[in-house]
C-alpha positions in Angstrom: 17.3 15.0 13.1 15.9 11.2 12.4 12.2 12.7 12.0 13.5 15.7 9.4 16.2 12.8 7.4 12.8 10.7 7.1 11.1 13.4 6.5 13.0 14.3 3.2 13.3 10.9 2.1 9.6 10.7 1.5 10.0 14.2 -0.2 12.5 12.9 -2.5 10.2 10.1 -3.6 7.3 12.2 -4.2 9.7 14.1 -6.2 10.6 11.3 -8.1 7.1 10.0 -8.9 5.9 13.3 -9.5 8.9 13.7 -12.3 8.3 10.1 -13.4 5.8 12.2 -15.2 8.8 14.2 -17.0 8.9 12.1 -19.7 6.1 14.3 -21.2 6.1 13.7 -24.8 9.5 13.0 -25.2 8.9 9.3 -24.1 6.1 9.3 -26.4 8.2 10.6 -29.3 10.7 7.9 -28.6 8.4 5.2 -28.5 6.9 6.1 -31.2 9.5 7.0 -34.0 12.2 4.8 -32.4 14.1 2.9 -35.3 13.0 -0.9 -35.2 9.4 -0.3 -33.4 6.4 -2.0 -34.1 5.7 1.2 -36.9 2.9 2.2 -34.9 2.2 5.0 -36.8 1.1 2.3 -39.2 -2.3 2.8 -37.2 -2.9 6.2 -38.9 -3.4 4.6 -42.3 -7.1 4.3 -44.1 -8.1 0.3 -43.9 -5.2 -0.9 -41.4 -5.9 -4.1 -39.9 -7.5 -4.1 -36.5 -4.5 -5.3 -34.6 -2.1 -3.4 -35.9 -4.3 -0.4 -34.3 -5.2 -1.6 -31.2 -1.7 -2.5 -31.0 -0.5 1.0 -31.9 -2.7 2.5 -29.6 -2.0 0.5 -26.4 1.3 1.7 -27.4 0.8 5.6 -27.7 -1.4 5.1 -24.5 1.7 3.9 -22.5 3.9 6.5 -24.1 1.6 9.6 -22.5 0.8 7.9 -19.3 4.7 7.2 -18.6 5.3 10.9 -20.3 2.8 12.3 -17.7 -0.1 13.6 -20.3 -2.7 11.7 -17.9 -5.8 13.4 -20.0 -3.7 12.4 -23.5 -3.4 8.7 -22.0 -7.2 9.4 -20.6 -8.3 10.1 -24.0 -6.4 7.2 -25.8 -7.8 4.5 -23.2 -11.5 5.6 -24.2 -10.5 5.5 -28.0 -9.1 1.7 -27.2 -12.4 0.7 -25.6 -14.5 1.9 -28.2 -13.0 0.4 -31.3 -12.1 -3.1 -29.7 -16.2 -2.8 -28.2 -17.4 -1.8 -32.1 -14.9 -5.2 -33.3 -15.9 -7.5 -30.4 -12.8 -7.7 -28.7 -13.6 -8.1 -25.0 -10.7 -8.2 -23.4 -9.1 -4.9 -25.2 -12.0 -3.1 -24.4 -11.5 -4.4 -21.1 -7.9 -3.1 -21.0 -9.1 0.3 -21.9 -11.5 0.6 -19.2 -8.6 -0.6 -16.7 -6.2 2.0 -17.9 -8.8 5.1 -17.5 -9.1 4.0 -14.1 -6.0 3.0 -13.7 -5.1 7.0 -14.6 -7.0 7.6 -11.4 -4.8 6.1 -9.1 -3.3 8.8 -7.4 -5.8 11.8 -7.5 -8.4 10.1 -6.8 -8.0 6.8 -5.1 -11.2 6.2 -3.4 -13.0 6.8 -6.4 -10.5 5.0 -8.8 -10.8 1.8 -5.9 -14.9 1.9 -6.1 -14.6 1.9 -10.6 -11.7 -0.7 -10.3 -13.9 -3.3 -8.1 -17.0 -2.9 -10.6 -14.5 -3.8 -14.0 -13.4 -6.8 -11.9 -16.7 -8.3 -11.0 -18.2 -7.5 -14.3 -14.8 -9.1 -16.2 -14.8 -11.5 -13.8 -15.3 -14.4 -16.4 -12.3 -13.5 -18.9 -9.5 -15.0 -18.7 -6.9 -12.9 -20.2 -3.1 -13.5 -18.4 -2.7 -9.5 -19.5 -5.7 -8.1 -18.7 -5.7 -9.5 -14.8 -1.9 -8.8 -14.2 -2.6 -5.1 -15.3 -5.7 -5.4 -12.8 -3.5 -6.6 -9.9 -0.9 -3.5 -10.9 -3.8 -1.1 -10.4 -4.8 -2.3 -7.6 -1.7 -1.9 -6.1 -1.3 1.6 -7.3 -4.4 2.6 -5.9 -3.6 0.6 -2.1 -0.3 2.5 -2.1 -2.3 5.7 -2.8 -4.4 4.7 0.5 -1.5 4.1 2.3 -2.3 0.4 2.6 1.2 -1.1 1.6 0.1 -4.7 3.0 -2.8 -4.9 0.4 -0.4 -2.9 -2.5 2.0 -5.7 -1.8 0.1 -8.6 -2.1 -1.2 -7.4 -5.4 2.0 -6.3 -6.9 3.8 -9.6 -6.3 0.3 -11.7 -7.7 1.1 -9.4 -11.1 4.8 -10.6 -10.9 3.5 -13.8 -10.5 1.8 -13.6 -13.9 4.3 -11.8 -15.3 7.1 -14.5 -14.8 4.6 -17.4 -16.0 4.0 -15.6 -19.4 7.1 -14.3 -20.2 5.6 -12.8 -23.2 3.7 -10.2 -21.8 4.1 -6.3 -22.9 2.8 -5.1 -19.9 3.2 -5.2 -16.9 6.7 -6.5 -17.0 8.4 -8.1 -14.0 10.8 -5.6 -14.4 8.5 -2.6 -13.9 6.5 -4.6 -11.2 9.7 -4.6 -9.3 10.9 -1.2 -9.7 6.5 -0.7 -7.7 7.5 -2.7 -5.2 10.7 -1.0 -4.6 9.1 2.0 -4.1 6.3 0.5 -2.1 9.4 -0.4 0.3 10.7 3.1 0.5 7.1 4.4 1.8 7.6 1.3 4.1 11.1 2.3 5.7 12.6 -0.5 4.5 15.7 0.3 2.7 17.4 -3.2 2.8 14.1 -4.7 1.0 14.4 -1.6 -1.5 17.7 -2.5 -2.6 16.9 -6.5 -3.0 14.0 -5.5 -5.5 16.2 -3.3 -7.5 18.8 -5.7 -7.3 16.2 -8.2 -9.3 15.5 -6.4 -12.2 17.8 -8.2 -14.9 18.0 -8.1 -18.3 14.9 -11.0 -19.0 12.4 -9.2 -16.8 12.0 -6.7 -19.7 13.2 -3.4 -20.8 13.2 -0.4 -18.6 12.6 3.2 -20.4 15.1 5.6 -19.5 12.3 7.1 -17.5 11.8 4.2 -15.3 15.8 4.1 -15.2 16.0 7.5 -14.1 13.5 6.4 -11.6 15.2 3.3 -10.7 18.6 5.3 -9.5 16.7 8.1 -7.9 15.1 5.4 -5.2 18.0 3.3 -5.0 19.7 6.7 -4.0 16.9 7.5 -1.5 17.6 3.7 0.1 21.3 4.3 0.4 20.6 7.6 2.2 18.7 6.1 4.7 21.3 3.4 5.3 23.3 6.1 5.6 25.8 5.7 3.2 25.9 9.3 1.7 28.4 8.6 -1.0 26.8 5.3 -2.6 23.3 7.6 -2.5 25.1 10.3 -4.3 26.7 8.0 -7.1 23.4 6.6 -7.4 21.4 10.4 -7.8 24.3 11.0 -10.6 23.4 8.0 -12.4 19.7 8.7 -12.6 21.0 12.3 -13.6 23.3 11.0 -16.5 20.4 9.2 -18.2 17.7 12.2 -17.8 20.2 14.7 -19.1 21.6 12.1 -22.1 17.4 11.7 -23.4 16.5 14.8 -22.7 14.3 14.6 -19.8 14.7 17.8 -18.2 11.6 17.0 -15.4 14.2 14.0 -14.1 17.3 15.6 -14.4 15.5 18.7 -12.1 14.0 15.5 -9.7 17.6 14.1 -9.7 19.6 17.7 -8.7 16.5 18.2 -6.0 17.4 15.0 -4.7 21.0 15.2 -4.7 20.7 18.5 -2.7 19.1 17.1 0.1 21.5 14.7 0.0 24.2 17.5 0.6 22.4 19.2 3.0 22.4 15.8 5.1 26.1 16.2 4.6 26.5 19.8 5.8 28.3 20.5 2.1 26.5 23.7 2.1 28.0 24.9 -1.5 27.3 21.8 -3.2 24.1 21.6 -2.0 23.3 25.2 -3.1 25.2 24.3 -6.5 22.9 21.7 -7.3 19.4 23.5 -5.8 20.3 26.3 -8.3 20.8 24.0 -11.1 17.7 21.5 -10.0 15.6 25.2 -10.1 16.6 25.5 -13.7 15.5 22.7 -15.3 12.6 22.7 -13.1 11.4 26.3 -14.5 12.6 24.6 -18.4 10.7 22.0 -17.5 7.4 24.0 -16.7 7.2 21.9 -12.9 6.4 24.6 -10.2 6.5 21.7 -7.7 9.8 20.5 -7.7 10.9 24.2 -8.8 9.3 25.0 -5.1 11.2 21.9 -3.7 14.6 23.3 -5.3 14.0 26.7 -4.1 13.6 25.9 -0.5 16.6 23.8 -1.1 18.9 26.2 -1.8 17.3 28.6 0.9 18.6 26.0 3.5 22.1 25.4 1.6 22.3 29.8 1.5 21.3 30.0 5.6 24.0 27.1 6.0 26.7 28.9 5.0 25.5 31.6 7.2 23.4 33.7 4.9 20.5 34.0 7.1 18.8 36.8 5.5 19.0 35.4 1.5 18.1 31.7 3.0 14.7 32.9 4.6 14.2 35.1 1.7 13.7 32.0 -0.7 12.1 29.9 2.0 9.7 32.1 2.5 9.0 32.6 -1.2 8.5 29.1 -1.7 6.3 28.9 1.7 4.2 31.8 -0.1 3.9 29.8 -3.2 2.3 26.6 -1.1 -0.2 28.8 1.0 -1.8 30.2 -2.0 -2.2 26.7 -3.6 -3.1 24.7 -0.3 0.2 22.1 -0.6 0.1 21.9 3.1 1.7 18.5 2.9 5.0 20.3 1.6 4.4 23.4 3.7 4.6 21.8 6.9 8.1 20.2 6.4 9.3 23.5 4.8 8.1 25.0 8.6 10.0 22.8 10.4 12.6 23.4 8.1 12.6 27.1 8.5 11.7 26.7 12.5 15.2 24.8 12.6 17.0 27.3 10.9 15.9 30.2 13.0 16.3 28.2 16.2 19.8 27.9 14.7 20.3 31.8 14.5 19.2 32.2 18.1 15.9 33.8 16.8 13.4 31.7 19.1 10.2 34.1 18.4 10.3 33.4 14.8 11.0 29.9 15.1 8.7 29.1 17.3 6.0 31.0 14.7 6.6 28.6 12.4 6.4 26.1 14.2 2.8 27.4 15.8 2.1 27.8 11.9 3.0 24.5 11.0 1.2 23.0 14.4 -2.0 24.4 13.2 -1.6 23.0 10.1 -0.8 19.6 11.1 -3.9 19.8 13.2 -6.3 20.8 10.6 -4.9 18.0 8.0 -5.2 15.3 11.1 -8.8 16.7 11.0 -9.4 15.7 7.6 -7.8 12.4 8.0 -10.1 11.3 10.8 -12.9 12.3 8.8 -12.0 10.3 6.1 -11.3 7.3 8.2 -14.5 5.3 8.3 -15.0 5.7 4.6 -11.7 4.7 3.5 -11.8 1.6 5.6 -15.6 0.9 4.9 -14.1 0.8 1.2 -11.2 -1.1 1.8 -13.3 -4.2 3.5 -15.6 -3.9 0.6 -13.4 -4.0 -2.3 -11.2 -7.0 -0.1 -14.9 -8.7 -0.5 -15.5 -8.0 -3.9 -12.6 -9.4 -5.1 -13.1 -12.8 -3.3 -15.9 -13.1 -4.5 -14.8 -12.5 -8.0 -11.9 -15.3 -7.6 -14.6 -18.0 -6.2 -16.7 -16.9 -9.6 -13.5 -17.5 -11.2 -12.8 -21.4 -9.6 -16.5 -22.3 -10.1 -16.2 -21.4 -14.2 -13.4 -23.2 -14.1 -14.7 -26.4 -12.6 -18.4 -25.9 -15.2 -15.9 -26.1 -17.8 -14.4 -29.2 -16.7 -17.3 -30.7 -16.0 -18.8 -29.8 -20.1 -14.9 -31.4 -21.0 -15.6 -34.5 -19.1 -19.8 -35.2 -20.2 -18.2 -34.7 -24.3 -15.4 -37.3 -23.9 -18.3 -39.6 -22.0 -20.5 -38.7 -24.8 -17.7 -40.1 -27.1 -17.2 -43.5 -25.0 -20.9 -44.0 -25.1 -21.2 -43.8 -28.6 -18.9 -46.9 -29.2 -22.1 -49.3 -29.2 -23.0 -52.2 -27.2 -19.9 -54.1 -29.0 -18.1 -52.6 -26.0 -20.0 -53.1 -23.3 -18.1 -54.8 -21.0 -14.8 -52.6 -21.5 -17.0 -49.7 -21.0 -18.2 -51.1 -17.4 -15.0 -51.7 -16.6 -13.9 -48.6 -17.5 -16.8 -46.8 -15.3 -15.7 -49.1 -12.6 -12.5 -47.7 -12.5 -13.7 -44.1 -12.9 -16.1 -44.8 -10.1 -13.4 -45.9 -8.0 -10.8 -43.2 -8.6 -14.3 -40.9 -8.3 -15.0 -41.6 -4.8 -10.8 -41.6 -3.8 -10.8 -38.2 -6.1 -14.1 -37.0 -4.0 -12.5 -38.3 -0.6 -9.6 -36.3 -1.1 -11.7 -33.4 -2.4 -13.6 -33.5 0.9 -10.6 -33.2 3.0 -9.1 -30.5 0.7 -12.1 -28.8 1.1 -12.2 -29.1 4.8 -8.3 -27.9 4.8 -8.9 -25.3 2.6 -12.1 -23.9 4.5 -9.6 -24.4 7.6 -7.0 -22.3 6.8 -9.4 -19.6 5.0 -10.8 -18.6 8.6 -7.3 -19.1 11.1 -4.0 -17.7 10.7 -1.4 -19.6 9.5 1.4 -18.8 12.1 -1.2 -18.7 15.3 -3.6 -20.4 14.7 -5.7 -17.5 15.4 -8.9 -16.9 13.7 -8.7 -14.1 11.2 -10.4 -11.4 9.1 -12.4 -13.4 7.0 -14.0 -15.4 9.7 -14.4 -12.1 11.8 -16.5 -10.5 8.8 -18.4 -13.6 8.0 -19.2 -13.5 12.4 -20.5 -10.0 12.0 -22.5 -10.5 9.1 -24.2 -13.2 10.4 -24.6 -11.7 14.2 -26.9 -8.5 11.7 -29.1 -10.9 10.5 -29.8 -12.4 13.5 -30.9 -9.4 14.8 -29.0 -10.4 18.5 -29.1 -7.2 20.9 -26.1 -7.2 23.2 -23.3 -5.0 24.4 -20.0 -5.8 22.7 -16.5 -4.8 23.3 -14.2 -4.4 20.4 -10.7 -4.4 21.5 -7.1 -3.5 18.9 -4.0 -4.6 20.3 -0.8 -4.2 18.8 2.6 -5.4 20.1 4.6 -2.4 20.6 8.2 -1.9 19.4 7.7 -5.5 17.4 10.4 -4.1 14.8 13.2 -3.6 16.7 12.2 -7.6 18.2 12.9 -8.5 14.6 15.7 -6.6 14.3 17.9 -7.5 17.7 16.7 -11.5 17.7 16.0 -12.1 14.1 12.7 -12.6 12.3 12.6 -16.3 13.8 12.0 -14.9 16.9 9.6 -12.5 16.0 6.9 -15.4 14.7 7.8 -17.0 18.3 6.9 -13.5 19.9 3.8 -13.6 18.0 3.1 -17.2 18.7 3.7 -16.8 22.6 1.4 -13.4 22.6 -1.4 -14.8 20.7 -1.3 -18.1 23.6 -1.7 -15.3 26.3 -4.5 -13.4 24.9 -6.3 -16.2 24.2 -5.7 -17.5 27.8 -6.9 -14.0 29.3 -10.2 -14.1 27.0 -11.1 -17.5 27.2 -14.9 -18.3 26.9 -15.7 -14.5 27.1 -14.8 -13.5 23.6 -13.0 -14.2 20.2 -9.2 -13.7 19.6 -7.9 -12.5 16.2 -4.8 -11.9 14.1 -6.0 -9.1 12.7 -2.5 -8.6 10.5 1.4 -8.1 11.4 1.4 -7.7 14.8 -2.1 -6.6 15.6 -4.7 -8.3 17.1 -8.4 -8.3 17.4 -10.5 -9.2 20.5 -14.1 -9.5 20.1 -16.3 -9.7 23.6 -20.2 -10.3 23.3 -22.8 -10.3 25.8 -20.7 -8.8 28.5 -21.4 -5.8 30.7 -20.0 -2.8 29.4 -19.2 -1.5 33.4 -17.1 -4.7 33.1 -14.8 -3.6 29.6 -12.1 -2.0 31.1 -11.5 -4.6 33.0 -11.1 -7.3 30.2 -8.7 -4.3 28.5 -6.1 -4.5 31.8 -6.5 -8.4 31.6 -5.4 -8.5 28.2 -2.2 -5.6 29.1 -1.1 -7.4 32.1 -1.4 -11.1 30.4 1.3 -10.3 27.8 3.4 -8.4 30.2 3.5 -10.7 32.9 7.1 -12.6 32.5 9.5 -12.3 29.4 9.1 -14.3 26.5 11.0 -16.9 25.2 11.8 -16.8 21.8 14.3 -19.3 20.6 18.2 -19.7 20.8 18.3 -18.2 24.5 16.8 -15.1 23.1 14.3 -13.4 25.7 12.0 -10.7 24.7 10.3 -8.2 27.4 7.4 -7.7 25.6 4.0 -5.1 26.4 1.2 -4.4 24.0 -1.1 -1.2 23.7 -4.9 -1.3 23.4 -7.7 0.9 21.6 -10.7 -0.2 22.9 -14.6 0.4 21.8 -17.9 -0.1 24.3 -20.7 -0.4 22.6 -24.0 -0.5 24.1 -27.0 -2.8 22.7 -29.2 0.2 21.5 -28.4 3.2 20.5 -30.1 6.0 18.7 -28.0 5.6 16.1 -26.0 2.0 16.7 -22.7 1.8 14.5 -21.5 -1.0 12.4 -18.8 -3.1 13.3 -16.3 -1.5 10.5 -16.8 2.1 12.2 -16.4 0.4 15.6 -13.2 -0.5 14.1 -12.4 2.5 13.0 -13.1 4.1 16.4 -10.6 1.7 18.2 -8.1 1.8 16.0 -8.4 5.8 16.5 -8.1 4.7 20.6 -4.9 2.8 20.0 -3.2 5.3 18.2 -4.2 7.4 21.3 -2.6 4.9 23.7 0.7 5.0 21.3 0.7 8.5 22.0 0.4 8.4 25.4 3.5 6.1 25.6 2.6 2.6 24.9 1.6 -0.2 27.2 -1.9 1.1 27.9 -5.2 1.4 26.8 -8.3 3.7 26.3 -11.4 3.2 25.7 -14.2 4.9 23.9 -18.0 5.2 24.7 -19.7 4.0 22.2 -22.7 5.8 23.2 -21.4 9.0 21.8 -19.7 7.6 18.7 -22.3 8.9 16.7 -21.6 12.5 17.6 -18.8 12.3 15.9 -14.6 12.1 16.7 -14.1 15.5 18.1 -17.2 14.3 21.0 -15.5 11.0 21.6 -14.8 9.9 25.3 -11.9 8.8 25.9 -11.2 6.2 28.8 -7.4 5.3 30.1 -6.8 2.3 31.1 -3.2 1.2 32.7 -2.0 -2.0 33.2 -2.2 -3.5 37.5 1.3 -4.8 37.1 2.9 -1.3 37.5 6.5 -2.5 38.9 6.9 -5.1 35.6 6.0 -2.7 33.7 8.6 -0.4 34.8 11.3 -2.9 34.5 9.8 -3.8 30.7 10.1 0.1 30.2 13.4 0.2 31.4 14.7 -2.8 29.1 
């Protein structure tokens, strides 16, 4: 019951951010005639000054991409980048490139990632406060799109950052910024956090259209379902549903009843549910959405076969099921299966429940498929646009320190000028400077060596991390060295619920403890990493690949040895899993060390699978025939009677 509740929270979000786009031109119609605006429509007139269009039209672009007309919004970005390129106005024609990408973000992510990383090195050098917080929002768009909320995070919260330190920005506002991390939390199952973003949007963080308010009410609902608290998630819906219905919205108010339903379902409260699927359906159909019209139908097909109106129920699950076979939503299609296979189990018909649930199986399989097949190209991407953007913020530093150095050569071109007359003050003077030079340069040296510390280890650990693990790999290709290497992912398993019994505080000493082990089970045979959370990364070169197993059950059985101690006489039994990759030192077709990584982390979900506190490892020798071909090698930990008793706690 867990996996479907989750199941439907997610749906619910995608329902919301797919009606986000229900503002359709009724946003941009507000925006644009609203009493008291800017008169954008000011921008229509023959020999209007150049900011009052470009300001007009970052407006109307806003209005369609918050409306949903993405190829409107598409087509107003160009027309931005063109007039402020023809008037010389770099950082608007910069802003108009961003939001074309930026209109990327969710159908094509890759792509948008790849033309988002070349706008940033080539705009690396302007330094517009608006410009890189709307940079830092996309990126974060398009890292939620990936399903990498760790990177989405960090960039959303370096926008807020700019936000809150010019408070006179149009856009991104903090407000908005918050209401993306909010939702970044719900794809993260972390309804507490949800509520503590929403909770900071206040009045000075800026305005919220009643779009994102509607939006604002339909996630907080979503997070006070999964706290289960059924009536605050209710009030909530209603709220979101008051605001879409009082401007007109009709995509939100159908996202709000779709949501709402679920919520009933949940409940049991079969009539209500079915009251508001059959209302959600039509404003949906008003609305034009056959998504959420397909969402509200299988709603109220669940809500009829709950009040025991089997036949009518299947009827409308199946026609929505129908609907998302012809065009390929298999994402939605496999939860309305398991849907329908619960249902029928329900009814005592077992044949057709467990053909849906074959159905949905094969399905599942195929999309899994896909997923693996995109692996090593998302992550080669990821890593390369993580690079990219370094890069561009040590460009960034160094123009920043050039024009320093130009400020300090004028004002000594000044001094000098004084004559002779002054001589003696002026040697003085450069005494002084010399002086507070070499402190200055002293304690810029051990800055520098601080800095270049902490760039390469982890903070909490101590551990080396990714940055020094890429820089490692880089330089062990152009050295050309030929060995066999072992590249081991370890990840601490049921860390959460650590954090969740003993507090956070004993969590870090968990961490801290576990890092100490593996690095005491490696020693001088490899490298240990925190490779993020609570993964880790352990790196063995020059070793016999007969002999990789091995170092895997080393690493098992050091964590798992004795409990760990972790503050306040809390003690933690604690086991790890391990996805392991052997690779040989030629091969017909040897593999970089991303795919490696790839390949392991493909292991370790394996050994997750398999129950946790193991291992397998892959031969790297037939990597290159691809993932169905891979072999597979389990490895279990020698300390089989503590890790019963681990199991058991």
């Amino acid at each position: 019951m867990k996996r479907m509740n989750e199941a439907r929270n997610t749906r619910c979000l995608r329902l919301c951010a797919k009606a986000l786009a229900a503002a359709a031109i009724a946003i941009a119609g507000n925006v644009c005639a609203a009493p008291g605006a800017s008169q954008p429509a000011a921008g229509y007139e023959a020999g209007s000054p150049y900011a009052h269009r470009i300001a007009y039209l970052k407006q109307l672009r806003q209005a369609k991409a918050d409306g949903g007309d993405a190829a409107g919004a598409a087509g107003v970005a160009g027309e931005i980048e063109r007039l402020a390129a023809t008037e010389g106005d770099r950082a608007n024609a910069a802003y108009g490139a961003l939001a074309s990408i930026a209109g990327m973000a969710e159908s094509r992510p890759a792509a948008a990632l790849s033309a988002l990383n070349a706008l940033d090195s080539r705009e690396a050098k302007l330094n517009a406060p608006e410009f890189t917080a709307s940079l830092q929002q996309a990126y974060g768009d398009i890292y939620l799109a990936l399903g990498q909320y760790d990177f989405a995070l960090g960039h959303y919260l370096h926008a807020l950052d700019l936000g809150l330190r010019h408070p006179g920005m149009a856009e991104p506002t903090p407000n908005a910024l918050r209401l993306s991390i909010a939702k970044l939390k719900v794809y993260t199952r972390s309804p507490e956090q949800v509520l503590a973003a929403l909770h900071a949007i206040v009045p000075a963080g800026g305005a919220l259209s009643p779009g994102r308010q509607v939006r604002m009410h339909v996630i907080e609902g979503i997070a006070e379902g999964m706290l289960g608290h059924p009536g605050r998630s209710l009030q909530a819906y209603e709220r979101g549903l008051a605001i879409a219905r009082a401007n007109g919205l009709t995509m939100l108010e159908a996202s709000a009843l779709a949501n709402m339903a679920d919520s009933y379902l949940l409940e049991k409260r079969w009539t209500d549910a079915e009251r508001s699927a059959r209302a959600g359906l039509a404003a949906a159909r008003r609305a034009g959405d056959v998504h959420i019209a397909r969402m509200a139908t299988v709603n109220l097909g669940l809500a009829l076969a709950g009040q025991g109106r089997l036949a009518d129920g299947l009827a409308e699950i199946d026609e929505a099921a129908a609907a998302m076979r012809t065009e390929a939503s298999w994402p939605d299609l496999v939860n309305t299966l398991e849907e329908k296979s619960r249902v029928l189990e329900a009814a005592g018909d077992y044949r057709q429940a467990l053909a849906a649930l074959r159905e949905r199986q094969d399905i599942g399989e195929r999309l899994g498929a896909a997923e693996r097949a995109n692996a090593v190209t998302a992550v080669q991407e990821q890593f390369d646009a993580q690079r990219r953007a370094a890069e561009n913020d040590v460009l960034r530093r160094e123009n920043a320190t050039k024009d320093t150095e130009l400020h300090k050569r004028r004002l000594w071109q000044i001094v000098a000028s004084a004559g002779a007359a002054t001589a003696l003050l002026l040697c003085a003077v450069a005494c002084v400077l010399y002086r507070r030079s070499a402190l200055g340069a002293r304690r810029l040296r051990l800055l520098n060596e601080e800095l270049a510390f902490h760039s390469t280890h982890d903070a909490l650990t101590g551990l080396l991390n990714r940055r020094s693990f890429r820089d490692a790999m880089t330089a062990r290709a152009r050295s050309g060295t030929q060995a066999e290497q072992c590249f081991v992912l370890l990840d601490i398993d049921h860390f959460k619920s650590i954090n969740d019994r003993h507090g956070h505080a004993a969590g870090d000493a968990v961490l801290v403890e576990v890092a100490r082990r593996l690095q005491a089970a490696v020693g001088a045979r490899g490298a240990v990493l925190r490779w993020g959370g609570e993964e880790f990364l352990v790196h063995v070169d020059g070793m016999a690949r007969a002999l990789h197993a091995g170092v895997v059950r080393e690493l098992l059985d050091a964590v798992a040895a004795s409990p760990i101690e972790a503050g306040a006489g809390a003690v933690a039994h604690v086991t790890i899993s391990a996805g392991a990759l052997s690779m040989p030192a030629h091969g017909a077709e040897p593999l970089d060390w991303q795919q490696a990584l790839a390949l392991a982390d493909h292991a370790l979900y394996r050994a997750k699978d398999a129950g946790r506190h193991c291992g397998y490892l892959v031969d790297g020798r037939l990597a290159a025939a691809g993932v169905a071909s891979l072999r597979l090698e389990h490895v279990a930990p020698s300390l089989g009677d503590a890790a019963a008793l681990l199991n058991a706690a």
